[in-house]
Backbone bond lengths (Angstrom), bond angles and torsions (degrees), N, CA, C in turn:
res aa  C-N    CA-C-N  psi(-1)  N-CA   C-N-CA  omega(-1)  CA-C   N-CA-C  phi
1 X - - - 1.472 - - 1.516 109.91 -
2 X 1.307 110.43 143.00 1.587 113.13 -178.85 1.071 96.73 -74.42
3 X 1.744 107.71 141.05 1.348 114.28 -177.18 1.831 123.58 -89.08
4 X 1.103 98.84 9.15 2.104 114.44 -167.13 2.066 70.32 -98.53
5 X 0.959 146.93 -82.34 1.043 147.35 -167.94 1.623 120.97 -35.97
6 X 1.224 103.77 -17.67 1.888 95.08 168.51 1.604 108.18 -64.38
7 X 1.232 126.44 123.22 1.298 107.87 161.08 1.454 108.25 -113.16
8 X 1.531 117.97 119.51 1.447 118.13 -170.77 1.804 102.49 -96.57
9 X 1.696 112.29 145.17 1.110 122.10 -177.29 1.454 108.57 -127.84
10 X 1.205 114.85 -178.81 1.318 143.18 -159.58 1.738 104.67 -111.24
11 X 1.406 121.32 157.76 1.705 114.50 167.49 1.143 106.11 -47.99
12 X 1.164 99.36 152.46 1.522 121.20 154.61 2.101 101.30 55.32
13 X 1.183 101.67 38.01 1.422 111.39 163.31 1.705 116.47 58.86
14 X 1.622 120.70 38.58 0.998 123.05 106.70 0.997 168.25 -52.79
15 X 1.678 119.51 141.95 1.270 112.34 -159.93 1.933 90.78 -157.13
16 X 1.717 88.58 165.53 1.847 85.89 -167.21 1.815 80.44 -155.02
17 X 1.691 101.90 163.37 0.893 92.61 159.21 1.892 117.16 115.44
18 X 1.069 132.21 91.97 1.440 127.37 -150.36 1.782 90.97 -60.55
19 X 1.169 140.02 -43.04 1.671 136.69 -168.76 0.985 82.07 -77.04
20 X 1.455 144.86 -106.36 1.127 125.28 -162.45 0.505 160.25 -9.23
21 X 1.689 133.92 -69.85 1.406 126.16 108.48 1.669 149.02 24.55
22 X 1.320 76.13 -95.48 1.942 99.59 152.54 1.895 109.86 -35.50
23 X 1.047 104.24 -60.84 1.829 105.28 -168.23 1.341 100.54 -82.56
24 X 1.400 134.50 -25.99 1.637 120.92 167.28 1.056 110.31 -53.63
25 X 1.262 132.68 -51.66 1.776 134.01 176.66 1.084 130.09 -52.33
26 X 1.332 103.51 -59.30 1.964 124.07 156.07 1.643 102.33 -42.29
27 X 1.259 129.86 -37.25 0.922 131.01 -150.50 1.894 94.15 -87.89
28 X 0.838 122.55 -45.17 1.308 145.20 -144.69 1.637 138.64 70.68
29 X 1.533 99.25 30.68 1.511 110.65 162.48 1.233 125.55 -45.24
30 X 1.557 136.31 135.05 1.607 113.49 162.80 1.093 126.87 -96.67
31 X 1.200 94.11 121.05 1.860 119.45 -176.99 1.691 105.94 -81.01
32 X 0.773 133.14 125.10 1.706 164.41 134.56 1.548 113.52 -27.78
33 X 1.756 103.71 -74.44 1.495 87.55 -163.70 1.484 85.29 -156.44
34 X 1.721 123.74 143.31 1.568 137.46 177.09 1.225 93.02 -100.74
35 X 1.374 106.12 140.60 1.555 115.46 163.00 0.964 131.63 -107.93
36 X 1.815 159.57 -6.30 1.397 176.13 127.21 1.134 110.68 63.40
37 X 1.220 111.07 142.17 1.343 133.85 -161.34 1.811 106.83 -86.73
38 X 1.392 114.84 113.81 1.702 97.99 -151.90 1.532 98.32 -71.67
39 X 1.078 123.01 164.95 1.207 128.71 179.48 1.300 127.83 101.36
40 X 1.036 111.93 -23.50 2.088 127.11 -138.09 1.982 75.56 -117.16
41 X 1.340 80.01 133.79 1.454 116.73 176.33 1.346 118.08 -111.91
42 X 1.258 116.47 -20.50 1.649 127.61 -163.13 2.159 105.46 -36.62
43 X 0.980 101.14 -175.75 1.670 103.32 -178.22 1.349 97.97 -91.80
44 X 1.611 123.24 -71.46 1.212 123.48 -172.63 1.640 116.01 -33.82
45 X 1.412 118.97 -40.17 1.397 121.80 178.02 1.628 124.87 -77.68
46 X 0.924 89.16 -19.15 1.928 107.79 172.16 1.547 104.38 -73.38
47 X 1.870 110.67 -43.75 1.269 95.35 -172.78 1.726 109.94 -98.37
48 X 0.998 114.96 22.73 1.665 129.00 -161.82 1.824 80.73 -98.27
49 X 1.733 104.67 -41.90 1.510 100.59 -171.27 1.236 141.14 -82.85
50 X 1.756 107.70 -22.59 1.418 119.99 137.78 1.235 127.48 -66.25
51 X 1.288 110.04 -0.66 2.004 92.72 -173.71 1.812 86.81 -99.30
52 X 1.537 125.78 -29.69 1.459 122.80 170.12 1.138 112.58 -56.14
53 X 1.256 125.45 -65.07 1.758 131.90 176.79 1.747 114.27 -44.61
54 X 1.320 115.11 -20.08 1.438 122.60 -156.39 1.485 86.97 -101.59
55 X 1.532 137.69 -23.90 1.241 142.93 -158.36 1.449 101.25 -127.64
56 X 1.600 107.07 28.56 1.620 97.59 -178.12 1.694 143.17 81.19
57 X 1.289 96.97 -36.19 1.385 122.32 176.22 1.399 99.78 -43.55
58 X 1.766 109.83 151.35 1.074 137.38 152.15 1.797 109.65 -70.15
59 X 1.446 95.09 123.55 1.672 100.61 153.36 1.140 134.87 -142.05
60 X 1.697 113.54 128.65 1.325 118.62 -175.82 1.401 113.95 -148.58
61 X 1.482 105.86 142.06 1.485 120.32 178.93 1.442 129.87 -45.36
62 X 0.560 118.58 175.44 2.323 121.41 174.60 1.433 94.64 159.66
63 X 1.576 82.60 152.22 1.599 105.29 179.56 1.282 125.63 -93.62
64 X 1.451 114.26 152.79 1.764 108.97 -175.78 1.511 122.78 -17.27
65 X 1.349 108.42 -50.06 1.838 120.69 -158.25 1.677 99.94 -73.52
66 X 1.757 116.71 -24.12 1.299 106.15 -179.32 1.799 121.87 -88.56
67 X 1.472 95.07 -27.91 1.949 115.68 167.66 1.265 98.19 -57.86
68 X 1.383 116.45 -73.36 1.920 115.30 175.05 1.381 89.61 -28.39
69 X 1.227 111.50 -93.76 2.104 103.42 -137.66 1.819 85.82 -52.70
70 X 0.607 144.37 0.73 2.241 132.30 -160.95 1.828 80.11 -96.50
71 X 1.462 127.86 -56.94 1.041 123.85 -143.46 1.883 109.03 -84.39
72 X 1.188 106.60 163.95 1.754 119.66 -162.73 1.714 85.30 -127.48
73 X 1.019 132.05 -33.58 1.982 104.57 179.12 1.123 87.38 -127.83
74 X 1.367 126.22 58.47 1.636 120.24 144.02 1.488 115.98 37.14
75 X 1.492 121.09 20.26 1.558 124.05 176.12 1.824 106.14 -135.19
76 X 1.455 115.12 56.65 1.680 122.71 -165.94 1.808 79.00 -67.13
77 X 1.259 139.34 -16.07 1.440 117.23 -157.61 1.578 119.01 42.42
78 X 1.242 117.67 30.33 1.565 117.43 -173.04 1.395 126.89 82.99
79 X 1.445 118.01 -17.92 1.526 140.44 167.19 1.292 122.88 -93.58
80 X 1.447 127.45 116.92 1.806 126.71 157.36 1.503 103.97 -101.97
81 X 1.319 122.18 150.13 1.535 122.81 144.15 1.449 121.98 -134.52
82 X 1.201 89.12 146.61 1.745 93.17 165.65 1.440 119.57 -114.16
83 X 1.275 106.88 115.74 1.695 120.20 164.52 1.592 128.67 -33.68
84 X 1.155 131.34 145.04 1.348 117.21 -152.89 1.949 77.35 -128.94
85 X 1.192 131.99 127.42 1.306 144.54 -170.70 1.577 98.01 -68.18
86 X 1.160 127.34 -47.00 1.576 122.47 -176.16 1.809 97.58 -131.28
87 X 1.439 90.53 158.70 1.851 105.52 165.72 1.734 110.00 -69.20
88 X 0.978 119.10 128.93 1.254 152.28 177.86 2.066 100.60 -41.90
89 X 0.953 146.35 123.56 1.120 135.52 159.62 1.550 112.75 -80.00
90 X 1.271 117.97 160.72 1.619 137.78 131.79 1.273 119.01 -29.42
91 X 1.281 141.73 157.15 1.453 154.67 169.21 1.754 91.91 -93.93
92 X 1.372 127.06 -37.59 1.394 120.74 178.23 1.796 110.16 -75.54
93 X 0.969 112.21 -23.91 1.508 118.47 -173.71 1.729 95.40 -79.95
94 X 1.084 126.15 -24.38 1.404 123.42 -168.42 1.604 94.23 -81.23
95 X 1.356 114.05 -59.15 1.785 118.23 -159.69 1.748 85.15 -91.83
96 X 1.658 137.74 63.07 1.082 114.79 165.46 2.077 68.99 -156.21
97 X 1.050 123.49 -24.43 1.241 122.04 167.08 1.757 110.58 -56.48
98 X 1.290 115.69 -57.66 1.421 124.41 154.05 1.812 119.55 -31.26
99 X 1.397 104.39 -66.86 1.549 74.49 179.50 1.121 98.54 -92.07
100 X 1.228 152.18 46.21 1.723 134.25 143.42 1.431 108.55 -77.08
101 X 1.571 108.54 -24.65 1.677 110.66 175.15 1.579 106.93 -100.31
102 X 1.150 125.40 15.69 1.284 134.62 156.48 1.802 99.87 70.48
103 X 1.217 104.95 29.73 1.754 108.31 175.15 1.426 114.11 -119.48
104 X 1.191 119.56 176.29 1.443 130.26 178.06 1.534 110.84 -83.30
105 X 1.548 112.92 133.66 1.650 102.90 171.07 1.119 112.93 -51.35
106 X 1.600 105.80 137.49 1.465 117.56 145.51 1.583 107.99 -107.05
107 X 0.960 117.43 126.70 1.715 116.37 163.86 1.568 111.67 -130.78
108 X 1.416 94.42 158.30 1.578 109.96 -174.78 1.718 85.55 -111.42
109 X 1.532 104.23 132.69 1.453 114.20 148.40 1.387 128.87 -114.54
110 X 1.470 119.82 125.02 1.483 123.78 177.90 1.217 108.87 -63.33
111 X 0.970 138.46 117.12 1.545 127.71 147.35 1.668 123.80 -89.21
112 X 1.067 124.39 60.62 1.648 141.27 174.46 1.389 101.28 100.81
113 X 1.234 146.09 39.70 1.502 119.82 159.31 1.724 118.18 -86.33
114 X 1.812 74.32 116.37 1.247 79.86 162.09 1.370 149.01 -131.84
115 X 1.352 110.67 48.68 1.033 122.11 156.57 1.599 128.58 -92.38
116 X 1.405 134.74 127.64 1.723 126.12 -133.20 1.310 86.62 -99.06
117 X 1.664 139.78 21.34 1.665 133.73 -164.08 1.148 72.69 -120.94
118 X 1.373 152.64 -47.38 1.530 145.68 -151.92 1.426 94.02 -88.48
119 X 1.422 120.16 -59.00 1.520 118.56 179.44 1.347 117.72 -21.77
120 X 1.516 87.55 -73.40 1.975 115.81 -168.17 1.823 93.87 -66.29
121 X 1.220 132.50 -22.99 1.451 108.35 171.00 1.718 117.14 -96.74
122 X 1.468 107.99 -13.59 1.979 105.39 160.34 1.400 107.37 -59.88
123 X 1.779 118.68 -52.10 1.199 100.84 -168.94 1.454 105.42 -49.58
124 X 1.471 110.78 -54.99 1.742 108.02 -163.64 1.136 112.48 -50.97
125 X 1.171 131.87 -47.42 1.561 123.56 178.05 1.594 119.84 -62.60
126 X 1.319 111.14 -26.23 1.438 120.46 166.85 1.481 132.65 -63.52
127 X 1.542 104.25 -30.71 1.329 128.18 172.14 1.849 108.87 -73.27
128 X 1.619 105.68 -52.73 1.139 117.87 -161.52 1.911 90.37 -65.69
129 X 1.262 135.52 -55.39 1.214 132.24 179.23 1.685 135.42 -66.87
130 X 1.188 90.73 4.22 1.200 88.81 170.89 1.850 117.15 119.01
131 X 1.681 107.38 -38.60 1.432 95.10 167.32 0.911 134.14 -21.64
132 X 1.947 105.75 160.01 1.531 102.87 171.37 1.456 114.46 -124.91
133 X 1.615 104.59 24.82 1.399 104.80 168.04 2.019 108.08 164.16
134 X 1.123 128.50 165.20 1.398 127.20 162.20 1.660 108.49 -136.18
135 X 1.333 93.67 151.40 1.609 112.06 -151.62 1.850 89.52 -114.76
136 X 1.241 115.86 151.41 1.554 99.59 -166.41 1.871 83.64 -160.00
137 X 1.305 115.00 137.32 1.470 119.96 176.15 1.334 112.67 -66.17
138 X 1.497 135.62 157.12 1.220 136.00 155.75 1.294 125.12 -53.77
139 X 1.301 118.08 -40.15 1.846 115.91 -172.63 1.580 94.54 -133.29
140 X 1.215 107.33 134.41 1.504 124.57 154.82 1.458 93.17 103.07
141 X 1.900 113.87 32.18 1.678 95.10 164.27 1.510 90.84 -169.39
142 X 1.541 96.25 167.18 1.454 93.20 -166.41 1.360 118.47 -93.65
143 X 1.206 130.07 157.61 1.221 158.44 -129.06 1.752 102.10 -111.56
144 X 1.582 105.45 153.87 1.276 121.30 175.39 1.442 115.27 -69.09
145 X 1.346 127.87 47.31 1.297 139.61 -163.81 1.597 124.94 -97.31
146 X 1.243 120.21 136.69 1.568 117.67 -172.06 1.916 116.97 -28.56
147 X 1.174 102.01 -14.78 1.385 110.30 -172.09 1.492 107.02 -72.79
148 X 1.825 85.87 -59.23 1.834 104.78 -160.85 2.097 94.91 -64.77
149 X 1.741 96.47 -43.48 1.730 82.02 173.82 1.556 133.93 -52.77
150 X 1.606 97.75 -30.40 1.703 88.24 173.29 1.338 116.69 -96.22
151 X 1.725 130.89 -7.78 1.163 104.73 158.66 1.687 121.72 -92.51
152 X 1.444 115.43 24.26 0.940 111.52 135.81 2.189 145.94 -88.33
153 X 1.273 83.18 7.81 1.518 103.02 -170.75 1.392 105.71 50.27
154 X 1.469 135.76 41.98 1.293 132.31 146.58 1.201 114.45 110.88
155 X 1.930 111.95 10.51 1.336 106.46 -165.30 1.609 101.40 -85.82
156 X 1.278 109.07 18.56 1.957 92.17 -168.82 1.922 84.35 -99.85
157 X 1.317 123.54 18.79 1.617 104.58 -167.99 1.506 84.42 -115.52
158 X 1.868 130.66 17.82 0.917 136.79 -178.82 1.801 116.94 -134.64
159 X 1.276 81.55 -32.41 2.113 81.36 -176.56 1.516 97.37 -106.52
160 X 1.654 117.97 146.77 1.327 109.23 -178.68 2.018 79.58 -79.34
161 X 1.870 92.62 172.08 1.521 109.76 -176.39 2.135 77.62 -139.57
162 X 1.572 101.34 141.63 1.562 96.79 179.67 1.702 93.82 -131.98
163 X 1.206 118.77 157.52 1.292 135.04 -173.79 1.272 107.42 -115.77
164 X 1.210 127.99 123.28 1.465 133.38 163.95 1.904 118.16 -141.46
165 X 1.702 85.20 158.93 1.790 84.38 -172.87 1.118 135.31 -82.45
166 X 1.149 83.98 -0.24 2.274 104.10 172.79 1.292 118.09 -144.56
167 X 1.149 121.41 115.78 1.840 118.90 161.97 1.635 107.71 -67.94
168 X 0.699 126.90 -69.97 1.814 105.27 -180.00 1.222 119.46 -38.89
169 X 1.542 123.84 -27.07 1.413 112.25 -167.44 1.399 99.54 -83.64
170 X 1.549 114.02 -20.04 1.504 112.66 -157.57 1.653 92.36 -80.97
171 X 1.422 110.00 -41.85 1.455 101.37 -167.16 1.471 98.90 -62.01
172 X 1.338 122.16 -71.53 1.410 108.62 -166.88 1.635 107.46 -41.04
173 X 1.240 139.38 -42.77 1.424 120.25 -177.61 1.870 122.20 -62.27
174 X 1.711 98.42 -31.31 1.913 92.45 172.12 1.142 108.36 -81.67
175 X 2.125 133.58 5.64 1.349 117.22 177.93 1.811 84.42 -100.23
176 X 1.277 139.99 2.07 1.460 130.33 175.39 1.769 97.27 -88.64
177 X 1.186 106.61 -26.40 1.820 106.09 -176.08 1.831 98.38 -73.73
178 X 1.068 122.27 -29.54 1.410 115.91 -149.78 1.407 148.34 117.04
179 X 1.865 89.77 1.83 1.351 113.59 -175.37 1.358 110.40 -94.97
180 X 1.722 129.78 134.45 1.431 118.75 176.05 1.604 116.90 -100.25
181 X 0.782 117.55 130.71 1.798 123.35 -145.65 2.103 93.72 -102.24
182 X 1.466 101.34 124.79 1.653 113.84 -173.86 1.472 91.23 -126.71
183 X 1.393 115.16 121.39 1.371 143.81 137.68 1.204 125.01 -63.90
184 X 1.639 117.28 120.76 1.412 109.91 164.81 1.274 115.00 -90.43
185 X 1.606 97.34 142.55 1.944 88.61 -166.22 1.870 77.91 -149.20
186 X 1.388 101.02 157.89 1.433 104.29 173.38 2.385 113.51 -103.52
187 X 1.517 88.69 17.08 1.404 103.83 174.14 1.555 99.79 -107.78
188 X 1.232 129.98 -10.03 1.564 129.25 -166.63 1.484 94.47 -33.29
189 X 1.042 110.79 161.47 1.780 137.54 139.63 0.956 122.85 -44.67
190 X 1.755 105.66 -52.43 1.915 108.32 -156.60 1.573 91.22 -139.33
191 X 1.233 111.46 142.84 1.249 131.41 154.85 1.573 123.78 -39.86
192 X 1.267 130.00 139.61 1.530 134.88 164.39 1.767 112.35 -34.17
193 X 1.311 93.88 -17.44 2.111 94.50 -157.32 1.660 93.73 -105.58
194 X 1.632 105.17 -36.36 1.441 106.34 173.78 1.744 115.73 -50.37
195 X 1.222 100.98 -26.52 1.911 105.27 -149.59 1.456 108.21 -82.75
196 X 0.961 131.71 128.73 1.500 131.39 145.81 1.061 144.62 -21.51
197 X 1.239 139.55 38.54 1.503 136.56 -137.93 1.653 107.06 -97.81
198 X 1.781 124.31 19.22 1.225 113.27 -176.05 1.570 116.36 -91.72
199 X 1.761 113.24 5.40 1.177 103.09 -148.20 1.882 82.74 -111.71
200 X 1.601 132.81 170.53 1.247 134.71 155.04 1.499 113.76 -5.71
201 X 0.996 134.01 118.03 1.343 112.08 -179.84 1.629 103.37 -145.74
202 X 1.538 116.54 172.13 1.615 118.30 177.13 1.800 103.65 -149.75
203 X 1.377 113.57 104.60 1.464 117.81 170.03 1.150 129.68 -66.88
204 X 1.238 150.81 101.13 1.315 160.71 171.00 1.400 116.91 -76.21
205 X 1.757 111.62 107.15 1.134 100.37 179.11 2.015 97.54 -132.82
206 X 1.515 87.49 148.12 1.560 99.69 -168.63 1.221 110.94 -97.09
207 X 1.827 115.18 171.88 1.130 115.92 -158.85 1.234 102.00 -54.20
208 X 1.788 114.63 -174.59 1.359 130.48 175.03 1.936 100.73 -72.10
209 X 1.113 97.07 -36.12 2.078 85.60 -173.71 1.448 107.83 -95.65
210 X 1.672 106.43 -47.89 1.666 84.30 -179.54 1.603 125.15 -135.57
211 X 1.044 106.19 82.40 1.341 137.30 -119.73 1.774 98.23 -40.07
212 X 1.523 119.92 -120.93 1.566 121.84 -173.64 1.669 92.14 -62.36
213 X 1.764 91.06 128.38 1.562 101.53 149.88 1.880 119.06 -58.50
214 X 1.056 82.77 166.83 1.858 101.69 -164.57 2.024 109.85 -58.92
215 X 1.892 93.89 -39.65 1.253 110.90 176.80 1.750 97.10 -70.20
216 X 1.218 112.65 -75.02 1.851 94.47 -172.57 1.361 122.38 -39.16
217 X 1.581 113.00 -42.87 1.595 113.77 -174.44 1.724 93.40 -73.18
218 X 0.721 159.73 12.79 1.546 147.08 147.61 1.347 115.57 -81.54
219 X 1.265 120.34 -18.79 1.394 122.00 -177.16 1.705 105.19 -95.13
220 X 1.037 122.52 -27.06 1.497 129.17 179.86 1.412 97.37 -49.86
221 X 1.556 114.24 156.41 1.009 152.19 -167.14 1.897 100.42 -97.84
222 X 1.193 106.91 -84.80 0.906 140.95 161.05 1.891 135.89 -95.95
223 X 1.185 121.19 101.92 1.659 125.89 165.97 1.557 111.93 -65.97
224 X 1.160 114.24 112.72 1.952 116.61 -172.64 1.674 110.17 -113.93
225 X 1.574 126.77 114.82 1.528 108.13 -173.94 1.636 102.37 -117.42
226 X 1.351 94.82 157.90 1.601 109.82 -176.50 1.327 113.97 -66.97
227 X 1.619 144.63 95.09 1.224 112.30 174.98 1.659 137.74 -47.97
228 X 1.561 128.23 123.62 1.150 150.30 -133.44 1.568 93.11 -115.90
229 X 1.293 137.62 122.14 1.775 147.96 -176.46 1.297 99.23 -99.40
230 X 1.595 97.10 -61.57 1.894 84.78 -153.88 1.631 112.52 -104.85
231 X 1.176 118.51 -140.51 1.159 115.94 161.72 1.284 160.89 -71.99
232 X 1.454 102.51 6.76 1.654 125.47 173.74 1.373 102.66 -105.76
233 X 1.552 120.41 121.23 1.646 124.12 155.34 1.214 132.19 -33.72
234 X 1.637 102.89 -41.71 1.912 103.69 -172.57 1.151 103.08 -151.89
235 X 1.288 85.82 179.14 1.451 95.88 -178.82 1.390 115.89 -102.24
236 X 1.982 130.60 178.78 1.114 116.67 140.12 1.229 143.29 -28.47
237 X 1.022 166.71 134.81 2.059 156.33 -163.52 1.899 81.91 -93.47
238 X 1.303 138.24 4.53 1.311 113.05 170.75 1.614 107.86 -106.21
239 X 1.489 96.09 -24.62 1.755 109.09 -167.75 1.747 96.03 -77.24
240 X 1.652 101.49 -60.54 1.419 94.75 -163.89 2.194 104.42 -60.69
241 X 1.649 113.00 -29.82 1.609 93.43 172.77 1.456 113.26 -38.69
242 X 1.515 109.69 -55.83 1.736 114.46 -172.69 1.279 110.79 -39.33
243 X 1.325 114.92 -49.68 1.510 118.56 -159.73 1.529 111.98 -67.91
244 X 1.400 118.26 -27.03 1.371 136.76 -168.76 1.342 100.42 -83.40
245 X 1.719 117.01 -55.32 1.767 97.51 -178.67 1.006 117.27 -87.50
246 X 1.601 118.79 11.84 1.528 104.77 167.39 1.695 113.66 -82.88
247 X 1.332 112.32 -22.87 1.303 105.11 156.35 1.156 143.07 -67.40
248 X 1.466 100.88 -8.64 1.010 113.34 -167.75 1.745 116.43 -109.09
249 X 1.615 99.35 -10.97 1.368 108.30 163.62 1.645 116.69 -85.95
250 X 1.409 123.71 -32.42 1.341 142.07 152.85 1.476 122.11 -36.84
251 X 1.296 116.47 -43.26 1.559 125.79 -175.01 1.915 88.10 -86.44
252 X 0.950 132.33 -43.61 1.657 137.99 -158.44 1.729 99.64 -78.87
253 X 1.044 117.09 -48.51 1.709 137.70 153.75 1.434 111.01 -30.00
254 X 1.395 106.17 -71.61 1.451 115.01 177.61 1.864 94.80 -47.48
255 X 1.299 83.91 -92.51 1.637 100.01 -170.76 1.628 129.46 -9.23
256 X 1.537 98.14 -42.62 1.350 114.43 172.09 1.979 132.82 -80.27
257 X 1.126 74.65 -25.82 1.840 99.60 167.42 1.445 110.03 -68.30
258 X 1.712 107.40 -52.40 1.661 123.91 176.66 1.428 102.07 -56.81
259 X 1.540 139.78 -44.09 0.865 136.57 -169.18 2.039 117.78 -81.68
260 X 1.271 84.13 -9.78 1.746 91.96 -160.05 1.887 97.05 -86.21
């Protein structure tokens, strides 16, 4: 094995280091997120930042004091990365996965979670029900990262996960495909049991604190809430997703039996 081609990392899919770095990309590793040293102009880092941007990657600046605490051999050379556990899908690879199984999309949309224990357990519940993929923003959520893969117990090496640079733009484009886009909101109209869930559909679920931004909840179709018993308002944004496509695999179940 060529030896410029090892690229050695850190837990949980760190990495530091302009060669390092540098040859994960070259390499075609998937990288997650660039970190750059603000200020620094140098060449090597200019081209560290097109070869990230050219491969999808997130890039953003920080200052010495934040690379220090990120870095494990105290030599970031001005560069951190984080490893992205799987390649990134298409939004077309997701709704073309659908009709290869001859069903209607279901998709999960993130709208900012970012915490990677909630991530890695939507995918799993998304996988486990039947989806055919989750769509997750570029900035302001977390990433396909060694973390989110193991608290998904492995479902991201099974459901595509797709990255895009806007949730509003995306929704309005799967309601131009044919998809009708449901927000969970705890103001909904209609109940989870009220809703329709047999037709194309795309779930939107918002961060853990405040849940769908203002722009996604305008694009929804429909706002759908969990009925709530006791004394807690909501749920987790990973627990209450579960709860939603299991109804939503139940109504599709039915539906398909009726049809058979």
């Amino acid at each position: 094995m060529d030896e410029r081609r090892k690229v050695p990392s850190a837990p949980d899919g760190l990495m530091e280091g302009r060669n390092a770095v540098t040859e994960a990309l070259r390499a075609g590793v998937p990288v997650d997120k660039v970190w750059l040293l603000r200020g620094e102009d140098s060449g090597p880092l200019r081209r560290i930042a097109a070869l990230a941007r050219e491969a999808g990657a997130v890039v953003v600046e920080a200052d010495r004091r934040k690379l220090d605490a990120m870095s494990v051999t105290g030599a970031h050379q001005g560069v951190v990365a984080l490893t992205a556990a799987a390649k990134y899908a298409e939004v077309s690879d997701l709704l073309q996965l659908a009709e290869n199984r001859g069903e209607k999309p279901l998709l999960v949309v993130c709208d900012e979670i970012s915490d990677p224990h909630n991530l890695g357990a939507i995918i799993r519940s998304a996988e486990c029900a039947g989806a055919h993929g989750v769509i997750i923003p570029k900035r302001r959520s977390a990433g396909v990262t060694a973390v989110v893969a193991k608290a998904s117990a492995g479902a991201v090496s099974h459901l595509p996960v797709a990255r895009v640079p806007n949730i509003p733009a995306l929704l309005k484009d799967l309601k131009k495909r044919g998809l009708w886009i449901y927000g969970a909101d705890a103001s909904g109209a209609a109940t989870l049991y009220e809703t329709d869930w047999t037709g194309p559909a795309a779930l939107v679920i918002g961060s853990e604190g405040a849940g769908m931004t203002r722009l996604a909840a305008e694009q929804c179709d429909f706002l759908v809430r969990i009925p709530m018993k006791g004394h807690i308002n909501s749920l987790n944004a990973s627990t209450a997703c579960a709860v939603l496509l299991y109804e939503a695999l139940r109504q599709r179940d039915g539906a398909s039996k009726g049809e058979a």
